[in-house]
C-alpha positions in Angstrom: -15.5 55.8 -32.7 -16.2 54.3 -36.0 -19.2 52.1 -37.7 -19.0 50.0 -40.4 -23.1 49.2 -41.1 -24.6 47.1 -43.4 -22.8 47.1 -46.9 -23.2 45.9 -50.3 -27.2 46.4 -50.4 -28.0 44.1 -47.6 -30.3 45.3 -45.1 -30.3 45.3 -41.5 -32.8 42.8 -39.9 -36.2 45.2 -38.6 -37.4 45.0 -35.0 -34.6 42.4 -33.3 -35.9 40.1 -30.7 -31.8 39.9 -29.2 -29.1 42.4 -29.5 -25.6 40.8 -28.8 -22.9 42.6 -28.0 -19.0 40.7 -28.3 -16.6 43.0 -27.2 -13.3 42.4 -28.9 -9.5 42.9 -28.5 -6.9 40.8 -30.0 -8.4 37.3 -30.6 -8.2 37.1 -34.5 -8.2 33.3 -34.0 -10.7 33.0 -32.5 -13.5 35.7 -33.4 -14.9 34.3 -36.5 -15.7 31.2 -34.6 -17.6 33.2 -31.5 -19.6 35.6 -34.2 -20.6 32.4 -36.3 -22.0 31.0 -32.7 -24.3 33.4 -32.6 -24.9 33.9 -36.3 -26.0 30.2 -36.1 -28.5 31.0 -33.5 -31.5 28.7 -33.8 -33.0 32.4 -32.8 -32.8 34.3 -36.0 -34.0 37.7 -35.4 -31.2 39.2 -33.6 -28.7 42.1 -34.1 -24.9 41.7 -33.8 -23.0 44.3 -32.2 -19.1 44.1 -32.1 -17.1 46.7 -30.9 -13.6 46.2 -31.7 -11.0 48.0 -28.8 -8.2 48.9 -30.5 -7.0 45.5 -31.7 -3.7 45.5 -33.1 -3.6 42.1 -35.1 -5.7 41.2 -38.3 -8.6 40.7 -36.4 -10.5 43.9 -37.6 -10.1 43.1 -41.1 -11.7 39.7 -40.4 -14.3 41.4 -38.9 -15.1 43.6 -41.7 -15.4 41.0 -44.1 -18.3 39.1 -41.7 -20.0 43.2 -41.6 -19.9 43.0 -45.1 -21.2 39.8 -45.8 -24.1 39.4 -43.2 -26.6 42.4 -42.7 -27.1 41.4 -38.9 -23.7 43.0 -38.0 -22.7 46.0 -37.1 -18.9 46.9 -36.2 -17.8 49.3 -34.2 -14.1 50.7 -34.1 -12.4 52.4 -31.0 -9.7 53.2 -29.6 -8.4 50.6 -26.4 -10.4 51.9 -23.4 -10.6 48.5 -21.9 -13.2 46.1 -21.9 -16.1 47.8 -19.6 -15.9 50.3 -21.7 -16.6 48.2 -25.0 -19.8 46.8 -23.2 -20.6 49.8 -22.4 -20.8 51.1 -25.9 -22.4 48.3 -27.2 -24.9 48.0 -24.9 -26.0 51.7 -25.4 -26.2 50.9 -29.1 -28.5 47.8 -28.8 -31.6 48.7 -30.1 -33.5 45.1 -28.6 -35.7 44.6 -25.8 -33.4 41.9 -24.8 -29.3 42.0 -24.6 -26.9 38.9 -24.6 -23.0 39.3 -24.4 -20.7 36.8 -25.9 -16.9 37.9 -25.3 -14.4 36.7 -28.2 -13.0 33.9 -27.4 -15.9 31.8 -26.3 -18.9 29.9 -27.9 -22.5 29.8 -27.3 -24.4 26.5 -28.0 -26.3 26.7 -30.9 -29.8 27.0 -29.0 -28.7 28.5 -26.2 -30.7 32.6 -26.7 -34.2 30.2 -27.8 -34.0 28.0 -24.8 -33.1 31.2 -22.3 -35.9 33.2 -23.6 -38.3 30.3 -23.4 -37.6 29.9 -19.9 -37.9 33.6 -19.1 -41.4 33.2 -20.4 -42.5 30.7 -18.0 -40.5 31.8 -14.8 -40.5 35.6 -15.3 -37.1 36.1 -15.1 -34.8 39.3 -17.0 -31.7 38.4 -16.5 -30.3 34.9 -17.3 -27.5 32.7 -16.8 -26.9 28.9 -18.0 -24.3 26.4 -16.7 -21.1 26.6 -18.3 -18.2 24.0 -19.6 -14.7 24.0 -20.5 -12.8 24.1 -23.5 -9.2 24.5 -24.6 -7.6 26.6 -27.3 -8.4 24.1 -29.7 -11.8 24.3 -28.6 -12.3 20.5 -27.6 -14.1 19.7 -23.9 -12.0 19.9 -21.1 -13.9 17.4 -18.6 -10.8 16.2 -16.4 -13.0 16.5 -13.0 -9.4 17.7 -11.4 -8.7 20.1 -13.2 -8.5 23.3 -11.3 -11.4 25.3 -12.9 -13.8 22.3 -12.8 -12.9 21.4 -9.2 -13.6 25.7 -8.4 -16.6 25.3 -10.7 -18.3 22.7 -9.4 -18.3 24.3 -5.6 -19.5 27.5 -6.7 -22.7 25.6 -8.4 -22.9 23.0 -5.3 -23.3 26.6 -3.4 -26.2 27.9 -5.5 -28.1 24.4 -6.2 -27.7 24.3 -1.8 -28.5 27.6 -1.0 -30.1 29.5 -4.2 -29.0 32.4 -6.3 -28.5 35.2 -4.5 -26.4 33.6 -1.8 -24.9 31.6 -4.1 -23.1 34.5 -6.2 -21.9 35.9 -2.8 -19.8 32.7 -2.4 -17.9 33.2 -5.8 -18.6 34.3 -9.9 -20.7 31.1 -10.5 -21.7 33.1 -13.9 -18.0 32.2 -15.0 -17.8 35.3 -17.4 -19.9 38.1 -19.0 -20.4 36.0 -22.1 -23.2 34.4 -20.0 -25.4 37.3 -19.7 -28.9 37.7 -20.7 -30.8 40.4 -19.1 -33.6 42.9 -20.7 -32.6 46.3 -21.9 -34.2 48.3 -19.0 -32.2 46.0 -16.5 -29.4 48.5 -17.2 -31.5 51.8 -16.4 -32.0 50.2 -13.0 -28.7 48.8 -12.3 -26.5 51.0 -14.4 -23.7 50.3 -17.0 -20.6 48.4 -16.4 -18.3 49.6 -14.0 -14.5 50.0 -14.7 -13.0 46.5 -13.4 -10.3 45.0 -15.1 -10.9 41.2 -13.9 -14.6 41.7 -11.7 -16.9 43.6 -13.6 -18.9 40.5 -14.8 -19.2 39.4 -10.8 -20.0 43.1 -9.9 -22.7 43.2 -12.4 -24.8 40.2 -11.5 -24.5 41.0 -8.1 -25.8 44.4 -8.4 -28.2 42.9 -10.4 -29.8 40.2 -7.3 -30.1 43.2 -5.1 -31.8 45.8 -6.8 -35.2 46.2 -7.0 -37.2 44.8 -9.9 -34.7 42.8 -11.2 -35.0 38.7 -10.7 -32.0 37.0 -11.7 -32.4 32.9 -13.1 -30.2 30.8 -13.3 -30.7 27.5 -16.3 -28.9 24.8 -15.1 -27.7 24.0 -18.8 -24.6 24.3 -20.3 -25.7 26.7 -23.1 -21.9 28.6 -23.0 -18.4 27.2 -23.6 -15.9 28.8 -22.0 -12.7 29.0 -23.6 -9.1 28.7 -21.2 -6.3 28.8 -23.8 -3.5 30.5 -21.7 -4.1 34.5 -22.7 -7.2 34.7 -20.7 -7.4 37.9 -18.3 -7.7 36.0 -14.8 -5.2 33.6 -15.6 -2.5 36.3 -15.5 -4.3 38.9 -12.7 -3.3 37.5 -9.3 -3.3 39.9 -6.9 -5.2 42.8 -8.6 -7.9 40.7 -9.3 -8.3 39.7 -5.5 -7.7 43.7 -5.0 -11.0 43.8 -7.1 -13.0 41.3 -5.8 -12.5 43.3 -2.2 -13.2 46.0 -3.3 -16.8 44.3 -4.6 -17.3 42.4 -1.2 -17.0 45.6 0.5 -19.3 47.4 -1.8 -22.1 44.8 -1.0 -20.7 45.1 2.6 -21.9 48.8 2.8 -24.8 48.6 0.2 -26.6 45.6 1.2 -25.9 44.5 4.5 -25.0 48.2 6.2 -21.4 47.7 7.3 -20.3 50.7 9.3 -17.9 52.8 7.5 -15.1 52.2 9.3 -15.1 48.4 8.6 -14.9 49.4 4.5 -12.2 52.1 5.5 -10.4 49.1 7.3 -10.5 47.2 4.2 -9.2 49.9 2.5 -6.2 50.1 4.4 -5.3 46.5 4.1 -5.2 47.2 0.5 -3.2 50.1 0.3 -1.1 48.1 2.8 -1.2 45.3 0.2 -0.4 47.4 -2.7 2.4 49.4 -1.0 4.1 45.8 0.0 3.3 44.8 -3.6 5.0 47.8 -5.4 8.1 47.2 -2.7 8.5 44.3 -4.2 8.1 45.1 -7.7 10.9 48.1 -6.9 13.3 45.1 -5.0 12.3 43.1 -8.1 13.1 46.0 -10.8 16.7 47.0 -8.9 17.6 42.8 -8.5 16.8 43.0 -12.6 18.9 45.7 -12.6 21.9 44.0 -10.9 20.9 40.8 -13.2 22.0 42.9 -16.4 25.1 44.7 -15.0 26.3 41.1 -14.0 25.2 39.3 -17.0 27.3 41.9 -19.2 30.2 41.4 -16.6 29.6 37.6 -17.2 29.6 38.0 -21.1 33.0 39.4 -20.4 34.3 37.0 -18.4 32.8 34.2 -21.0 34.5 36.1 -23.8 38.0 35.6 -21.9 37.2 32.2 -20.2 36.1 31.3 -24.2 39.9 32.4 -25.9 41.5 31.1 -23.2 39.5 27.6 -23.6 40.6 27.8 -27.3 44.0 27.7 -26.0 43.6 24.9 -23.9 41.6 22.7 -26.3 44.5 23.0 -28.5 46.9 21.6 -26.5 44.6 19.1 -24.9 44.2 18.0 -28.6 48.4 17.2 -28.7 47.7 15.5 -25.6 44.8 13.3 -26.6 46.8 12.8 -30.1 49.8 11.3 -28.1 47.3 9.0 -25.5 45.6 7.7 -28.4 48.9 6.2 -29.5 49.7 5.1 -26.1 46.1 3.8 -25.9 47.0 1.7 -29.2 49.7 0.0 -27.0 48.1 -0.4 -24.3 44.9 -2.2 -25.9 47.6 -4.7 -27.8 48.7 -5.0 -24.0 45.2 -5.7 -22.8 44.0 -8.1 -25.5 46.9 -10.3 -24.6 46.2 -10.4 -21.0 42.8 -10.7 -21.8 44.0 -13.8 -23.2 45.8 -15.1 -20.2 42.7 -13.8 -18.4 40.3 -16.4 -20.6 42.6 -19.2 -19.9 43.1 -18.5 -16.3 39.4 -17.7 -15.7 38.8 -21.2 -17.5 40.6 -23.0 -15.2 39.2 -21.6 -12.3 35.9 -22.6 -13.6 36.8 -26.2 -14.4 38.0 -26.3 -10.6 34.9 -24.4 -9.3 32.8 -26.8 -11.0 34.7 -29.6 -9.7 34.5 -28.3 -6.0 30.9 -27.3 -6.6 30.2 -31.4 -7.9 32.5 -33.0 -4.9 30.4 -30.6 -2.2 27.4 -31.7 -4.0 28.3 -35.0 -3.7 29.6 -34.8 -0.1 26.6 -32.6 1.1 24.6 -36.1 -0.5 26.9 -38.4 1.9 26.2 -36.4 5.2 23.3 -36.1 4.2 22.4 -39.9 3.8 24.6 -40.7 7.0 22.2 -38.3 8.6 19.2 -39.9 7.7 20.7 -42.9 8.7 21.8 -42.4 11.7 18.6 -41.1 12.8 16.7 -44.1 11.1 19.1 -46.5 13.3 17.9 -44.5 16.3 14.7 -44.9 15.2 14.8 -48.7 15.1 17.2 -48.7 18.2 14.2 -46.8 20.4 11.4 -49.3 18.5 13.4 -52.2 19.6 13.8 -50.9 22.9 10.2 -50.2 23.5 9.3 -53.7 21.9 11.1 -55.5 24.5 10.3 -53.3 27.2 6.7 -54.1 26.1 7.2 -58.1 26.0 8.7 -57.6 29.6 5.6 -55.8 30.9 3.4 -58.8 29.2 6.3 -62.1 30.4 7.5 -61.5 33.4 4.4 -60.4 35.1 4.1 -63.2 38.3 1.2 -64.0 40.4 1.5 -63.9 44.2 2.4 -67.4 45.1 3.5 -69.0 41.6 6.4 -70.9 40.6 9.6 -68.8 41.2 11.2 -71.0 37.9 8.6 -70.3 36.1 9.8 -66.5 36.6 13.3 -67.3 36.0 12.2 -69.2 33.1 10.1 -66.0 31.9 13.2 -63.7 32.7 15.8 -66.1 31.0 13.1 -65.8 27.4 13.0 -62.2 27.9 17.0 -62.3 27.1 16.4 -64.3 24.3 14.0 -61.8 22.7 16.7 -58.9 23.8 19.3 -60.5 21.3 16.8 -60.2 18.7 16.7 -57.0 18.8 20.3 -56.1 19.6 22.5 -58.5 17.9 24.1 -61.1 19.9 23.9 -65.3 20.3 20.5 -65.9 19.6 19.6 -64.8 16.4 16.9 -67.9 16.1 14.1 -65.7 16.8 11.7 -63.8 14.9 10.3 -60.5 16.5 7.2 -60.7 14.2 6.1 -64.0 15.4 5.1 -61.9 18.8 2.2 -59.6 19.4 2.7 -55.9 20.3 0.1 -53.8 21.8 0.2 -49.9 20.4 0.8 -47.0 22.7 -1.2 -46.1 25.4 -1.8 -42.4 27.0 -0.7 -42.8 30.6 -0.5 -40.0 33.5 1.5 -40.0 36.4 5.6 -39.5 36.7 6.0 -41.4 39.3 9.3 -40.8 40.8 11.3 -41.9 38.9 14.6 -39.9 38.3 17.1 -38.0 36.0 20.1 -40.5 35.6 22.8 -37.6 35.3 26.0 -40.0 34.4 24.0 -41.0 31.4 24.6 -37.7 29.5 22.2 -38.0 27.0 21.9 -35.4 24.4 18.9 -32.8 25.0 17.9 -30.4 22.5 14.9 -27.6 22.3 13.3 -26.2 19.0 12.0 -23.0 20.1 9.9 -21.1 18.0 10.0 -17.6 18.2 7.4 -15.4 15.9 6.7 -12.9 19.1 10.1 -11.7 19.8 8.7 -9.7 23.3 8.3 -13.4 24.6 11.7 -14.7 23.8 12.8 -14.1 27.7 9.8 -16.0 29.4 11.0 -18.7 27.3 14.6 -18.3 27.2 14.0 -18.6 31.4 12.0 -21.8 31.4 15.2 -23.2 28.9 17.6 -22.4 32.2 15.8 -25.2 34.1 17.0 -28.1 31.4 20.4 -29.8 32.9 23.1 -30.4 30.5 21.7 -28.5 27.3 23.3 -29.7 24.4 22.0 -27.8 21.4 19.0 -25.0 21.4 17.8 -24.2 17.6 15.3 -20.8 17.6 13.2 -20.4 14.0 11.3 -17.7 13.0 11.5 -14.5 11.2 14.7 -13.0 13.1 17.9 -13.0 12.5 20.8 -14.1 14.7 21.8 -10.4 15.4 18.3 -9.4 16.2 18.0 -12.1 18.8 22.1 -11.8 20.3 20.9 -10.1 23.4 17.6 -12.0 23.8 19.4 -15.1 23.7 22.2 -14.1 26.2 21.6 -16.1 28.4 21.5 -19.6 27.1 25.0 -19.4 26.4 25.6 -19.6 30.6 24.0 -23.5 29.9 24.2 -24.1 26.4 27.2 -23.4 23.9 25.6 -24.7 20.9 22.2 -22.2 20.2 21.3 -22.1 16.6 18.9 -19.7 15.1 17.4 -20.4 11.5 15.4 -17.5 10.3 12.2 -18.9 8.5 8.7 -16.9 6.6 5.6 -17.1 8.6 4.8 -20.0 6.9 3.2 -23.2 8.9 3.6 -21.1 12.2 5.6 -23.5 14.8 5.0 -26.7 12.8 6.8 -25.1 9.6 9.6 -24.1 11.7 10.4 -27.1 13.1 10.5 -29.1 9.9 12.4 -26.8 8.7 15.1 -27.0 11.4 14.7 -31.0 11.1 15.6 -30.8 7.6 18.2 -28.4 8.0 20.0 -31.4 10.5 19.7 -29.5 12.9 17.6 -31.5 15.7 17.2 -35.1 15.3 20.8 -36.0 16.0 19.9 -35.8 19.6 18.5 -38.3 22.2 15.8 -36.0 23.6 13.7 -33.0 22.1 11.6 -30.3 23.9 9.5 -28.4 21.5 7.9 -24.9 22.9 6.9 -21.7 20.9 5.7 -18.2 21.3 2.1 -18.8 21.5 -0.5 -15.7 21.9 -3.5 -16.6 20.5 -4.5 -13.4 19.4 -8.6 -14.5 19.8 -12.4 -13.7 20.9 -13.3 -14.3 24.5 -15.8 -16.5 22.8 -13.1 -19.0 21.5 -11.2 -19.0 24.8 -14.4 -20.0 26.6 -15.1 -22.8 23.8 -11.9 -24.2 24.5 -11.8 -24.1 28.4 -15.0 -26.1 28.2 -12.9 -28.8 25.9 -10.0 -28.9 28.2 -11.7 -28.4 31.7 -9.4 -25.0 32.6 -10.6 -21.8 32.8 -8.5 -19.9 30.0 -9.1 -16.2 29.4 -6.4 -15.5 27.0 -3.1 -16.6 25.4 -0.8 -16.0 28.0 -2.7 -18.4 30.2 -2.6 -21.2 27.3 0.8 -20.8 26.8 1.9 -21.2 30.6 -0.4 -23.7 31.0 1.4 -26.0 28.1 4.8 -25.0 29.3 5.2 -25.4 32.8 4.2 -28.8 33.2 7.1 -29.7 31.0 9.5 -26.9 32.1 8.4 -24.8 35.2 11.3 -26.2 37.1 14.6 -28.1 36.8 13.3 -30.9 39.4 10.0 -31.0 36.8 12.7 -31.5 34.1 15.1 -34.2 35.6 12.0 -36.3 36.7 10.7 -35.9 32.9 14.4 -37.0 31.7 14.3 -39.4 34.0 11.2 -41.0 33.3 12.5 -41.2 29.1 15.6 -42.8 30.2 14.0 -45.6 32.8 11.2 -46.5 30.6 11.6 -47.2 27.0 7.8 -47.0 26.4 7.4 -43.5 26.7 8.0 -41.5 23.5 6.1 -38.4 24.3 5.2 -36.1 27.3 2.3 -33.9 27.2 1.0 -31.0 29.8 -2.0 -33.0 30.9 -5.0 -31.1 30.0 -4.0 -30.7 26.5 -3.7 -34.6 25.9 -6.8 -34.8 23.5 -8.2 -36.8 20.5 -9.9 -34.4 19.3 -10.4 -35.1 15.5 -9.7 -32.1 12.9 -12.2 -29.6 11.6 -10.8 -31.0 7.8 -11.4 -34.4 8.3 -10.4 -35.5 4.3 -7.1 -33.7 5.0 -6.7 -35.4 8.2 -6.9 -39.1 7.2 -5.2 -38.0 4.1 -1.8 -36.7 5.9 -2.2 -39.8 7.9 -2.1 -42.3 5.2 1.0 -40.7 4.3 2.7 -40.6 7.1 1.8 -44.6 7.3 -0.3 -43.7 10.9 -3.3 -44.6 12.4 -6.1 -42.0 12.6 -7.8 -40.6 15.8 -4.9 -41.0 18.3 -4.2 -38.9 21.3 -2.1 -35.2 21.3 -1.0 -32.7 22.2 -2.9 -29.8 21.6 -1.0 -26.6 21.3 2.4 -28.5 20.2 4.4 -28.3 23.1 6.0 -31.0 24.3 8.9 -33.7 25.0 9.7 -35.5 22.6 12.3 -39.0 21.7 13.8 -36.8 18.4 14.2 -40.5 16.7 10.0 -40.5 16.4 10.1 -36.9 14.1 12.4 -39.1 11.8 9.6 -39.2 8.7 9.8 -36.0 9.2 13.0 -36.4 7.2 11.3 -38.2 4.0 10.5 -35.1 2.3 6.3 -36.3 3.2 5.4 -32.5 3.6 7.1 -29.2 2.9 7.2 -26.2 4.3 6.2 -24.7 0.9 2.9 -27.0 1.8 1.4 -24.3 4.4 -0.2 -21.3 4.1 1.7 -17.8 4.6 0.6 -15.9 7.7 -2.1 -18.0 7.8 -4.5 -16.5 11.1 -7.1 -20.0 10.8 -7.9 -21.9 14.5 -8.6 -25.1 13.0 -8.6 -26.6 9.7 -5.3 -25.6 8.0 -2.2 -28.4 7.6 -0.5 -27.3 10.7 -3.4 -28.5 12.9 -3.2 -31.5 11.1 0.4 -31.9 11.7 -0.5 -31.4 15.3 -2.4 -34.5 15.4 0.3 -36.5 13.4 2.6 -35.5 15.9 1.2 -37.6 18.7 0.1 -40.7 16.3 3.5 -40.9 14.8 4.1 -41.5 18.8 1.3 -44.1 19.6 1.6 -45.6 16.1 5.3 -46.9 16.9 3.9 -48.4 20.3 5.3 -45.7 22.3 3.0 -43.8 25.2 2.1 -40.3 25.6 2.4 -39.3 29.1 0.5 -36.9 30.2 1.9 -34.4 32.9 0.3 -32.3 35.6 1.3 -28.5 36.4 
């Protein structure tokens, strides 16, 4: 061991209050900056002890130069013994009542030995540790709260702030590293010097330390130390010895401390030798695999040498070849660029005829489109005229008991004349607005009147489907509707999703549609977009159903059984209840037909308890949609939107007066949102035409 003291006339500083002792080996870049951190001590009277271990890069020269030029230091030379034994020496060379270790490549704050000793003044503590953070090789703060060390970090100090020092340490090295030691000199007399641990001996220090007698251990909870991680660091690269180590501590204070029977240490011990002998197996299967790895990359180089000439070779004559394609290439791009050519002109013709196909579809898709609008507008007026004079019959040919039988032939013979007026024939003389129609009434019983099956009228269903486990109850109450002419499903499946739900209807009904639509509008958006699709209104009669569950508090269900005097308790019940009355049996349906085709008047047919005028929680909305529609405001409904239905009343349904685009998506609201207004419309496009709602029992 050599020492270089104080040179050039300086002299050392008398009676040190600190000795520091920075063990060093190999960190010429960054030793200058860990001395100068403690040269720059707020604390001046120290002494600087740094024993260099044998370093083989320029770092002892640097270190001389600092000896040299500040009296404080004194260097010490050795040969590499490892670091315990550096500490070691310097620590028997401090000459201080107190001794602080900094290791080389970290940095101490500039106060950090003033605001340690100030505390161990007032709490009588002798030996010291701050709070540490992070740095990187380039010395700037690593304060990523995810990185690794600061995640491990933060749980050791959570364990010492929770459950004090000396449990604390037992959980892991909260001290971080021997740079953040402070203790007084005669701590080492009673603890003893450091022991030979590669990776521990910091962690196997302090813990000695809280157990022995006379020694109180303090910890600041300031960062006064930075500790440096820039890749070289001892831990980083000491997995598993270092967890060999740390064992070997545990057990230590095992024994010591908390009197563990021998035989649990010697247990420990043989896990360990069993660890190390499956360790050094592997390092042997590692070392002959290397081995293998250089006899068969030499073979390789070999075979690389050959597969090399003979590539040569190759490359050669694939350069003949490529110089004889290039010139057939040459040809055969003059080729191309003429048919690319022919390819223009062709491919402009084709577009000249796509875009003339594209305008006459256009243009046709316009036609059927008007002729669709127009035939259901003439329905429209055909079922208006009908209920008009089915109306001036119920108000001109009623007859007294007793009165004049001419005068009721007389009343009957008028009644044709007002017939021609509204289908064409010999007496075009009269005006059908000179007479007074009454609007549509709500009325309730069937009667018995009957389905007129020679008729054939056309009957279709829009059937919406958004719960797809209900699409048999409803695919069964369709098998009770004689004569089913077309049946069009929306909602968000597809045709092949639905083929075996919809089985079936193709026993009763060849013509089944389904139109796959967004949750938008629930049943309402379905259906007009179905209607404007052509897909419904080209029929005589329409029965409108849908998959309703009513996914909703018991308190709602008893709210609404109150407003339609039933006792619902879910919507299973609702649902039922709207259907059946309209198609819980073909004899319920044929009556229902029946009733449409023997009396003009009725335009809609309602389950009975659902028939409500219940006005809209959005009353501005309400009257608003109404005065669109051209319909009065308040009239009778259906609530729930099931019903029967002339399709010649949904015809403004065609006039583009709301869009589907119009309601909200997946909208979950009870009341309030366009689709309950629609509901409403519904039945006042009805009454508004003079047509009656019927209302239907179960």
């Amino acid at each position: 061991m050599t020492s270089l003291g104080p040179q050039l006339g300086r002299m050392a500083m008398p009676n040190p209050e600190v000795s520091v002792v920075i063990p060093s080996y190999n960190h010429a870049k960054f030793i200058v900056e860990a001395a100068n951190s403690v040269l720059g001590q707020t604390l001046g009277n120290i002494e600087l002890i740094i024993v260099d271990d044998g370093s083989l890069d320029n770092s002892p020269a640097l270190l001389e130069a600092m000896a040299r030029a500040d009296a404080r230091i004194k260097l010490i030379r050795q040969k590499n013994a490892g670091s315990h034994s550096a500490l070691n020496s310097g620590v028997q060379l401090a000459t201080a009542p107190w001794i602080a270790i900094l290791n080389s490549d970290d940095i101490w704050a500039a106060d950090r030995l003033e605001t340690m000793l100030a505390a161990a003044a007032r709490d009588g503590g002798n030996f010291l540790f701050s709070d540490v953070d992070l740095i990187d090789g380039d010395g700037a703060l690593i304060d990523d709260s995810t990185h690794w060390w600061n995640i491990d970090h933060a749980r050791n100090r959570l364990k010492v702030v929770e459950n004090g020092v000396r449990k604390g340490l037992l959980y892991g090295n909260f001290t971080v590293s021997t740079s953040n030691f402070l203790f007084r000199k005669e701590v080492v007399s009673k603890v003893g010097l450091f022991r030979h641990y590669r990776y521990n001996l910091d962690w196997d220090f302090v813990l000695r330390c809280i157990y022995t007698e006379g020694v109180t251990v303090q910890f600041i909870p300031r960062c006064l130390l930075h500790y440096r991680l820039h890749g070289k660091n001892a831990i980083l690269g000491g997995m598993p010895l270092a967890a060999v180590e740390a064992q070997n501590i545990i057990r230590r204070v095992y024994r010591d401390q908390f009197g563990a029977p021998e035989t649990l240490s010697l247990s420990h011990y043989r896990h360990d030798r069993l660890l190390r002998k499956y360790l050094a197996g592997r390092r042997k299967r590692w070392e002959a695999s290397y081995a293998e790895l250089e006899v068969d990359r030499d073979k390789l180089s070999s075979l690389l040498a050959q597969r090399q000439l003979q590539f040569d070779v190759e490359r050669r004559a694939s350069t003949h070849r490529l110089e004889s394609l290039s010139a057939d290439l040459t040809a055969m791009e003059s080729s191309r660029n003429e048919a690319e050519a022919l390819l223009i002109s062709r491919q402009a013709i084709i577009d000249r005829e796509r875009l003339t196909n594209e305008a006459e579809l256009a243009h046709n898709r316009q036609l059927l489109d008007r002729s669709y609008r127009r035939g259901v507008h003439v329905a429209l007026e055909r079922d208006v005229a009908a209920c008009r004079v089915a109306r001036l019959e119920e108000r001109f040919t009623a007859n007294p008991k007793g009165s004049d039988d001419r005068r009721g032939r007389g009343v009957r013979g008028w009644c044709e004349r007002v017939k021609h007026v509204f289908y064409p024939g010999v007496v075009p003389a009269f005006n059908p607005e000179d007479a007074i129609f009454v609007r549509g009434n709500v009325r309730e019983a069937l009667g018995t009147l009957h389905y007129a099956k020679d008729k054939m009228p056309r009957i279709a269903v829009h059937m919406h489907l958004y719960y797809r486990d209900l699409a048999g109850e409803l695919v069964d109450y369709l098998m009770h509707i004689p004569e089913l002419w077309r049946v069009v499903v929306t909602g968000p499946w597809d045709m092949d999703a639905l083929e075996s739900d919809l089985a079936p209807l193709y026993k009763v009904c060849t013509d089944v549609r389904v139109v796959q639509v967004p949750n938008q509008g629930k049943d309402v958006g379905g259906l007009i977009q179905a209607v404007k699709q052509h897909e419904l209104l080209d029929s005589d009669y329409l029965l409108k159903i849908h998959s309703k569950k009513s996914h909703n508090p018991a308190a709602y269900f008893e709210a609404i059984s109150a407003v339609f005097g039933l006792h619902l308790e879910n919507g299973d019940q609702w649902r039922r209840a709207l259907i059946q009355p309209l198609a819980g049996s073909r004899e319920r349906v044929e009556e229902i037909l029946g009733c449409f085709d023997s009396d003009h008047t009725v335009g809609m047919v309602g389950a009975g308890p659902f028939v409500t005028t219940a006005a809209d929680a959005n009353v501005e909305l309400h009257r608003a949609v109404c005065s669109k529609f051209g319909v009065p405001y308040g009239e009778a409904f259906v609530a729930g939107t099931m019903f029967w239905i002339r399709s010649s009343l949904l015809a403004p349904l065609l006039d583009d007066l709301v869009e589907v685009g119009d309601f909200e998506i997946d909208s979950r609201a009870v009341e309030g949102g366009l689709e309950h207004v629609m509901e409403r419309i519904f039945g006042a496009m009805v009454v508004g035409k003079g047509f009656d709602l019927l209302k239907v029992g179960s």
